[in-house]
C-alpha positions as CSV (number, residue, x, y, z in Angstrom):
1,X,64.1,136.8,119.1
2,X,60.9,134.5,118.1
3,X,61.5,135.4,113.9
4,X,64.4,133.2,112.6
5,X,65.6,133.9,109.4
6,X,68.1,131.3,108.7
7,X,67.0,128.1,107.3
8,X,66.7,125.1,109.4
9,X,69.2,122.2,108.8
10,X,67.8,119.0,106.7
11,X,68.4,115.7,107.0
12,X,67.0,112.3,105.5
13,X,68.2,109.0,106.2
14,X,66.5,106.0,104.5
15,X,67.4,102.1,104.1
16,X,67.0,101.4,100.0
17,X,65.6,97.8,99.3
18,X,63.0,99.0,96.9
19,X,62.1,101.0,94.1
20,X,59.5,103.2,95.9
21,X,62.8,103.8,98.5
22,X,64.4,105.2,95.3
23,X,61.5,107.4,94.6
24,X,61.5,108.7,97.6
25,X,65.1,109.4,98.0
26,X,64.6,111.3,94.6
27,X,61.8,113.4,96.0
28,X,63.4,114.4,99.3
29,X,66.9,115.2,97.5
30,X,64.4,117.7,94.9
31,X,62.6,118.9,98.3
32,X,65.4,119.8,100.2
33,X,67.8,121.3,97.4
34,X,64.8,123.8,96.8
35,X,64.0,124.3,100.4
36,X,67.8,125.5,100.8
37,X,67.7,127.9,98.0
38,X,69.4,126.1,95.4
39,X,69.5,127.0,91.8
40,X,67.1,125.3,89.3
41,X,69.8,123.5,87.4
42,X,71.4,122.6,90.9
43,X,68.7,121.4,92.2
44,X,68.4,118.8,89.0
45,X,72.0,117.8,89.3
46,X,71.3,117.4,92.9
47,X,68.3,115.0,92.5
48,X,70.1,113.0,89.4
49,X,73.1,111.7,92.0
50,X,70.7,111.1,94.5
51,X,68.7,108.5,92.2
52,X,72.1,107.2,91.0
53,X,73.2,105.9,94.8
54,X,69.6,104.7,95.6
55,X,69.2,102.7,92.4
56,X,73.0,101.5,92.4
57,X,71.6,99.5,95.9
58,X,68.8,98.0,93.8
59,X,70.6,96.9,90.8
60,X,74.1,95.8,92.8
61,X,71.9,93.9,95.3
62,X,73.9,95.7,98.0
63,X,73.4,94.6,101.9
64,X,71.9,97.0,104.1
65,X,72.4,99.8,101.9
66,X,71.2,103.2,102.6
67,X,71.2,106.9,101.8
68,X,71.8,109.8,103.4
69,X,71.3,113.3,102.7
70,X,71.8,116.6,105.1
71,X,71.3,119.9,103.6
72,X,72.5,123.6,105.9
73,X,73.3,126.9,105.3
74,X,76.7,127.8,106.1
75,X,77.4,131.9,105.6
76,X,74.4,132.3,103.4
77,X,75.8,129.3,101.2
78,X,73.7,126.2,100.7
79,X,75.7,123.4,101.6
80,X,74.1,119.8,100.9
81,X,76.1,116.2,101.5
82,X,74.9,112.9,99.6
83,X,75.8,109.8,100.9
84,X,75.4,106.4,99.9
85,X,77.0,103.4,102.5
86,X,76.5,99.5,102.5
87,X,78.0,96.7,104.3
88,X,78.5,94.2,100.7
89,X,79.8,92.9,98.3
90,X,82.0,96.1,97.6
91,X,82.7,97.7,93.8
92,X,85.5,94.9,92.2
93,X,86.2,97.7,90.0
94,X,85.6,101.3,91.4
95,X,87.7,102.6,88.3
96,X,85.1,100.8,85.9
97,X,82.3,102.0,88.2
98,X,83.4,105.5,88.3
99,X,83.5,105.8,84.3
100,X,80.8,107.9,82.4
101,X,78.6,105.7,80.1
102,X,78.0,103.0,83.2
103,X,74.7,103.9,84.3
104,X,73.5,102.0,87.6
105,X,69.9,103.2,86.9
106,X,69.2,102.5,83.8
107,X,69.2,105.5,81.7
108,X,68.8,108.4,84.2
109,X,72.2,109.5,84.0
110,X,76.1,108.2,83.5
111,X,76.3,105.9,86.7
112,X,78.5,106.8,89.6
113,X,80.4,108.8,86.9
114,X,77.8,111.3,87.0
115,X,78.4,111.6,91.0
116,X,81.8,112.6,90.0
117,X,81.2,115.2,86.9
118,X,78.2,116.8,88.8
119,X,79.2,117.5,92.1
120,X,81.6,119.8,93.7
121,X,83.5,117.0,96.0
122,X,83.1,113.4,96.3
123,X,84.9,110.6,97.7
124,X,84.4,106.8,97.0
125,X,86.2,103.8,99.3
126,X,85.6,100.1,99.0
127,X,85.9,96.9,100.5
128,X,90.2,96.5,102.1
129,X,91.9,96.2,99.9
130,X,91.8,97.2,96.4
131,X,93.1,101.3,95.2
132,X,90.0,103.1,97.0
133,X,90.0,100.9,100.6
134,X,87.8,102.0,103.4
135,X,90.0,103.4,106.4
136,X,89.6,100.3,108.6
137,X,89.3,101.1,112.6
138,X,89.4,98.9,115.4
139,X,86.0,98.6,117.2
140,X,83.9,99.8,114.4
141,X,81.8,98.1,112.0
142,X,83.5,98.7,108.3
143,X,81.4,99.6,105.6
144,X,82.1,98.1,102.6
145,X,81.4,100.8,99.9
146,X,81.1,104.7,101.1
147,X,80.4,107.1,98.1
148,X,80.0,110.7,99.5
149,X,79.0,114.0,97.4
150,X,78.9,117.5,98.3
151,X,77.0,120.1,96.7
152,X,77.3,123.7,97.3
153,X,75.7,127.3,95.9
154,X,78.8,129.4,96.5
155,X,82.6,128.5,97.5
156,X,83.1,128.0,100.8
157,X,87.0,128.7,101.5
158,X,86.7,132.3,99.5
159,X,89.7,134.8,100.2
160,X,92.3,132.9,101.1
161,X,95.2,131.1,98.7
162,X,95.6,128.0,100.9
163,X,93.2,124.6,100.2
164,X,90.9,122.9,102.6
165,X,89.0,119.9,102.4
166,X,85.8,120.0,104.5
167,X,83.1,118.4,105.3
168,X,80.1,118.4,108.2
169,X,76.8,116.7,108.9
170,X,74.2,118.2,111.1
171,X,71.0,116.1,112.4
172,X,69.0,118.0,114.4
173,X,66.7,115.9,117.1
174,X,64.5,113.4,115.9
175,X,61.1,115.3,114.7
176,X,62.5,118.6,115.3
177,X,61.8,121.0,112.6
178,X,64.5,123.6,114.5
179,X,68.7,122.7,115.3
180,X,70.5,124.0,118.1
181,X,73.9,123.2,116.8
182,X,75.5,125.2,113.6
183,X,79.0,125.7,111.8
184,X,80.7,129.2,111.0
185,X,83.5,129.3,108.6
186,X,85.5,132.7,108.3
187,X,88.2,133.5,105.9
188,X,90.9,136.2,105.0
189,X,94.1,136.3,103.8
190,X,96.2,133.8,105.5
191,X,93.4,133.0,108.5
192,X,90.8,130.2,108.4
193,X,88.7,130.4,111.6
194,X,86.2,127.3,111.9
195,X,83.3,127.4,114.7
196,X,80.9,124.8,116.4
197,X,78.1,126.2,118.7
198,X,75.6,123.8,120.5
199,X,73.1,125.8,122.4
200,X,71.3,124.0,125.5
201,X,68.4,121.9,124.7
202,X,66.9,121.8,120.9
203,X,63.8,123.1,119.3
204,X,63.5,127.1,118.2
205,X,64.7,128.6,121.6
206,X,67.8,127.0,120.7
207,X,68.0,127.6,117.3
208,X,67.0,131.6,118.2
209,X,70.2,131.6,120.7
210,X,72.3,129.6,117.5
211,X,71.0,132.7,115.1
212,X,72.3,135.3,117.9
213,X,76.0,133.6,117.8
214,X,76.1,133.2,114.1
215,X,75.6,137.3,113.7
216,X,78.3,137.4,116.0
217,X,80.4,135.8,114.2
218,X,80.0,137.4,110.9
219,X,81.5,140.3,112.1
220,X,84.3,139.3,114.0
221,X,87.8,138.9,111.6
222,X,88.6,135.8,110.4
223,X,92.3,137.0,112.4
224,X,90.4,137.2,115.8
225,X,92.1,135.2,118.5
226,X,89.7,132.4,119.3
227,X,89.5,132.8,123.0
228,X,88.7,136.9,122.2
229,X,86.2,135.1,119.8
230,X,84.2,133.5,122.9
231,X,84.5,136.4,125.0
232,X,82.4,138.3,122.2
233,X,80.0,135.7,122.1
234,X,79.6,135.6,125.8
235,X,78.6,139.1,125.9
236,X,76.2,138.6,122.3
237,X,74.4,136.1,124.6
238,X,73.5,138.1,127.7
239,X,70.0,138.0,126.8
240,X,69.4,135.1,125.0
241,X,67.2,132.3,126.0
242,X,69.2,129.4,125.9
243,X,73.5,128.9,126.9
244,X,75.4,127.5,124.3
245,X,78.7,125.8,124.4
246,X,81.3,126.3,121.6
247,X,85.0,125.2,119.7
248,X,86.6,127.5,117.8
249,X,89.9,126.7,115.8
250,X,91.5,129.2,113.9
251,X,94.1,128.4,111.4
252,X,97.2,130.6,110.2
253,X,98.0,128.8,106.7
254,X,101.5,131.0,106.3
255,X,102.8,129.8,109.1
256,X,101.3,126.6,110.2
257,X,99.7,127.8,113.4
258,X,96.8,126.4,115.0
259,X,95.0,128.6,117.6
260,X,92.0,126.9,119.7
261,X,89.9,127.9,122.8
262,X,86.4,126.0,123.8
263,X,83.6,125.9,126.6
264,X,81.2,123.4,127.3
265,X,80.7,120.1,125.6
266,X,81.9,120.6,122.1
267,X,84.7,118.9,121.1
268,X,87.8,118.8,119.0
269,X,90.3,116.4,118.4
270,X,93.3,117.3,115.9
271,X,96.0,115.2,114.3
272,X,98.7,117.5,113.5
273,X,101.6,116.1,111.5
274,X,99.5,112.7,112.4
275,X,100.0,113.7,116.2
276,X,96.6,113.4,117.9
277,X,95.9,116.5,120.1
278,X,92.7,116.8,122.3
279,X,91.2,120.6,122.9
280,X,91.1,121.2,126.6
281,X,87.8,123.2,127.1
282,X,87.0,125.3,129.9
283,X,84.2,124.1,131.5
284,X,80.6,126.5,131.7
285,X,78.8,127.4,129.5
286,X,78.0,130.9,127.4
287,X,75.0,133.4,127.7
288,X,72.5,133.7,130.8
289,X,74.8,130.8,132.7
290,X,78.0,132.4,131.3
291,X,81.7,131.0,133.3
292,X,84.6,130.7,132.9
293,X,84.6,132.9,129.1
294,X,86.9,135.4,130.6
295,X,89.3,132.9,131.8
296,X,93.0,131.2,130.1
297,X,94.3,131.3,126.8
298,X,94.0,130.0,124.1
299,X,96.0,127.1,123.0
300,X,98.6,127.2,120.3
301,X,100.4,124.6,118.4
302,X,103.4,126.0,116.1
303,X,105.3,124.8,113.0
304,X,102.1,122.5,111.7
305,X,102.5,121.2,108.1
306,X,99.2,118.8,107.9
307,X,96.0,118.7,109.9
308,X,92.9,116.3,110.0
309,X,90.3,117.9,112.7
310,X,87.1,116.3,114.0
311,X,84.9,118.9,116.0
312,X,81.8,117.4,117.4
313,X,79.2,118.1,119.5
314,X,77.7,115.8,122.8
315,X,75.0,114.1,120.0
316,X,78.2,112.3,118.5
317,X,80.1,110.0,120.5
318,X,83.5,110.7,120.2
319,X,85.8,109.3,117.4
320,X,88.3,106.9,118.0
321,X,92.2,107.2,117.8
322,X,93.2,106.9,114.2
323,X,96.3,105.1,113.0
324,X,98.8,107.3,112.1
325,X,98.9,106.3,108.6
326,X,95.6,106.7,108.1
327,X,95.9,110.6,109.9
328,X,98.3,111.3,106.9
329,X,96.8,109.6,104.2
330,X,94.6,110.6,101.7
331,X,90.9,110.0,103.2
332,X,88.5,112.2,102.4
333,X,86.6,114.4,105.0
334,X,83.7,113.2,102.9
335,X,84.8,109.8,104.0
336,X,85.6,110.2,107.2
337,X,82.1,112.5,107.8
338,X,80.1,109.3,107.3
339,X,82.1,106.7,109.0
340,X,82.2,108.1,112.6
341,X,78.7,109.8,112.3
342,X,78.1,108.0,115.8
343,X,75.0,109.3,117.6
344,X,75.3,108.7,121.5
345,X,74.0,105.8,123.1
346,X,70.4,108.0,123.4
347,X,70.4,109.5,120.0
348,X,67.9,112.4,121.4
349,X,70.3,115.4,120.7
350,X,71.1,117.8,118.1
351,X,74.3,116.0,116.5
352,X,76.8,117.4,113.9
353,X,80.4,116.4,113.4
354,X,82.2,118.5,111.3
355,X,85.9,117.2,109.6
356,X,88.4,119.6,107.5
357,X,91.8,118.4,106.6
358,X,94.6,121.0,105.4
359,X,98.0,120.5,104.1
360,X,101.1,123.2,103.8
361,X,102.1,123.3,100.2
């Protein structure tokens, strides 16, 4: 403990009314792509969409606009997420808007067109109506233009046939330079396994007990039942210095089985088939506290052709019910990611909400 070797999540939020607000959303994308290990010419492409959303607010005189950018690694992968959101007048043409040779800032690249071309997913809603709406909820302020970009230095879904859609944000508490929340993706053959840990507290002794966990978990099969998964975290964290609670969902893409176990105050809520299902954790928590790991079973849903998951930790107030429809349709994890990004009425947490979406071909 004391020496952490992972590199601490990023994040950079920023209203854009000016062009000294687009300068600095340039220099923070370029800081923050090198800081998490990206290539040169990554790095560059990184930076160009970043300019593109913070200058399209300038030129389209958007309302309230503002960017967002989170940068993690995730199994030695850099993983970084641009976002640009505003609440007018919305793109009367996103088909036009999403066309190389349109550029929103006047020569740096080819418009939102580039956002498309350069990154490795991406996502665009606007306004209600129209073929790219915004999912429209009941209780929450809507948006009127989303675009969301994700960039990454290695595939993340390696080893298996089946397609996921993912996406996750991460803030770590406000002026915090360490995160005591982190994701863990595993994969072989036919198994996904997806984890969410939020250690106790934030700063570096929770980030240390974070590290501790995601060792753990780089070892463990992808196949591993998810309540055996806890039990070997449990006895990883003996010594550590902070508890941590976690959710772990592990999916079987052959035969449409989802497996999930949790303890503590992470949660997951899962539409399956459009069917909303809540994860019943135990409650404790694991390490120097540790109850209730050895206890149960984990719980099992059978014959599961589609899936939209939403695992958050207690920074992010829980998502709403979605509409059926919208469960089933074709929203974007990107999309979803930055609409129900809620902190808690305190905002003084490590947050992250992470979304993945899967469907049995």
């Amino acid at each position: 403990m004391g020496v952490l070797r992972r590199t601490q999540p990023q994040w950079f939020e920023t209203g854009v009314e000016t062009p000294a607000e687009v300068v600095l959303v340039r220099q923070k994308a370029q800081r923050i792509s090198a800081l998490l290990g990206f290539s040169k010419r990554k790095q560059a492409e990184i930076t160009l969409s970043a300019s593109e959303l913070a200058q399209n607010h300038i030129d389209h005189h958007t309302q309230r606009g503002k960017i967002r950018i989170n940068g993690q690694i995730i199994n030695k992968t850099a993983y970084l997420v641009l976002a640009s959101l505003d609440e007018g007048p919305g793109i009367a043409d996103v088909t036009n808007a999403l066309s190389d040779g349109i550029s929103t800032s006047k020569g740096l690249g080819s418009g939102l067109g580039s956002i498309v071309r350069l990154s490795d997913d991406w996502a665009i809603c606007s306004r209600k109506i129209g073929p790219l709406p915004c999912p429209d909820l009941e209780g929450l302020p809507l948006n009127q233009t989303i675009v969301s970009a994700s960039f990454w230095s290695a595939p993340l879904f390696e080893g298996i046939e089946a397609h996921l859609d993912f996406s996750c944000l991460v803030r770590p508490f406000p002026g915090e330079d360490f995160c005591g929340d982190a994701h863990h993706i595993a994969t072989k053959s036919d198994f996904v396994r997806i984890t969410l840990v939020d250690a106790l507290g934030h700063g570096k002794k929770a980030a240390e007990s974070v590290e501790t966990i995601l060792e753990i978990l780089d070892i463990l099969p992808a196949s591993l039942d998810p309540q055996q998964v806890i039990q070997h975290i449990s006895q990883g964290l003996v010594n550590a210095s902070r508890g941590v609670s976690a959710q772990i969902l592990r999916l079987d893409t052959s035969k449409g089985i989802v497996s999930c176990s949790g303890i503590g105050n992470v949660g997951a809520i899962l539409y399956l088939d459009g069917r909303r299902c809540v994860s019943i954790n135990r409650p404790g928590i694991l390490g120097t506290q540790s109850a209730g790991c050895n206890e149960g079973r984990s719980q099992r849903f059978e014959g599961v052709s589609s899936i939209l998951a939403f695992m958050h930790t207690d920074g992010i107030a829980s998502p709403p019910p979605i509409p059926q429809d919208a469960a089933l349709g074709a929203f974007s994890p990107l999309l979803w990611n930055q609409i129900l990004f809620r902190l808690t009425a305190s905002g003084l947490d490590d947050a992250s909400l992470m979304v993945w979406q899967w469907k049995k071909r």
